[in-house]
Structures are given as C-alpha cells and as structure tokens.
C-alpha positions in Angstrom: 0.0 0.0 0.0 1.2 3.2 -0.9 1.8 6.2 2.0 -1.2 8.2 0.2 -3.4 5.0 -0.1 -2.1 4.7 4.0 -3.3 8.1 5.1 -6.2 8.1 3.4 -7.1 5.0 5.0 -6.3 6.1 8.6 -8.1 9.6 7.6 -11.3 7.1 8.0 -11.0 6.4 11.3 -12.4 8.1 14.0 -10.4 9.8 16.7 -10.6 7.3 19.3 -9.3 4.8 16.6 -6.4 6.7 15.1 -5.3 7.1 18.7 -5.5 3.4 19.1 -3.5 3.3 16.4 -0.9 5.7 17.2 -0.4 4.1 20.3 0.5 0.4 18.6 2.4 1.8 16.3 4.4 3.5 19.6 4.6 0.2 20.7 6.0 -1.6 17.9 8.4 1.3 17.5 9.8 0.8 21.0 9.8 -3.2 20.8 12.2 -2.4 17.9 14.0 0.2 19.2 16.7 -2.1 20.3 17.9 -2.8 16.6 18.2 1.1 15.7 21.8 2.2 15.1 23.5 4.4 17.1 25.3 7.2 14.6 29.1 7.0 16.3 28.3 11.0 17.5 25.9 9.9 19.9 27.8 7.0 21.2 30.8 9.4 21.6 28.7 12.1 23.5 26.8 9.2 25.7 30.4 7.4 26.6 31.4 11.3 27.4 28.7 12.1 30.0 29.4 8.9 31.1 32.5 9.2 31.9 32.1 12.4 33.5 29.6 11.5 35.6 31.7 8.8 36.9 34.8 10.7 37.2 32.5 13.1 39.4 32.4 15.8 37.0 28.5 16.1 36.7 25.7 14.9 38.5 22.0 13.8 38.3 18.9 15.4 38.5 16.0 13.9 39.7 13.3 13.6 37.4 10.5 14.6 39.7 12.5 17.4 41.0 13.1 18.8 37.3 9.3 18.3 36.7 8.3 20.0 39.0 10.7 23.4 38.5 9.7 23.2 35.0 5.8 23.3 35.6 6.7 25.9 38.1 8.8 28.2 35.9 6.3 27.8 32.8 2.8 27.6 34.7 
C-alpha cells in the first residue's frame, strides 16, 4: 500500500481509533527500538557524560524534581 493510499485510510477512522493506532504503532516502535543504530556522534557524546559523571564531573537530577521546576517556571 502506498503512504497516500495509507493516510487516506487512517483519515477514515475516528479519533478514538487513530489514537489506538498511534499508540500500537508507539509500541512496535519501541519493541524495535533495540535494533536502531546508534550514529558514532551519539555514542561518543553518551560514553562522554558517562564518563564524567563517573569521574564526578556532573551529577543527576531527579526527574520529579526537574518536573516539578519546569511546571513551576512555565505555569
């Protein structure tokens, strides 16, 4: 099927079914995800913060914590 004949098809659908939709194609997207390459520049910069982090040269944030300053600051 072509992308066109595709859309066309998913234009059909109502709302609650395109989100249905979205949401298995989300989820075939992430049970792949494992067997995406990695382009070497992103390897490079994740092995960096890596290794800063372990050499004590950053630090972590806590997700909940970041959350909650950015609902705060754009509220």
């Amino acid at each position: 099927m072509e992308p066109t004949e595709l859309t066309a098809e998913i234009n059909m659908l109502s709302l609650p079914q395109r989100l249905l939709l979205a949401q298995d194609i989300w989820d075939s997207i992430a049970r792949d995800s494992g067997n995406l390459p990695l382009p070497e520049w992103q390897k490079n910069e994740l092995d960096k913060r890596y290794s800063d982090f372990k050499e004590g040269k950053s630090t972590l944030h806590n997700w909940q914590d970041v959350h909650g300053e950015l609902r705060e600051k754009y509220k």
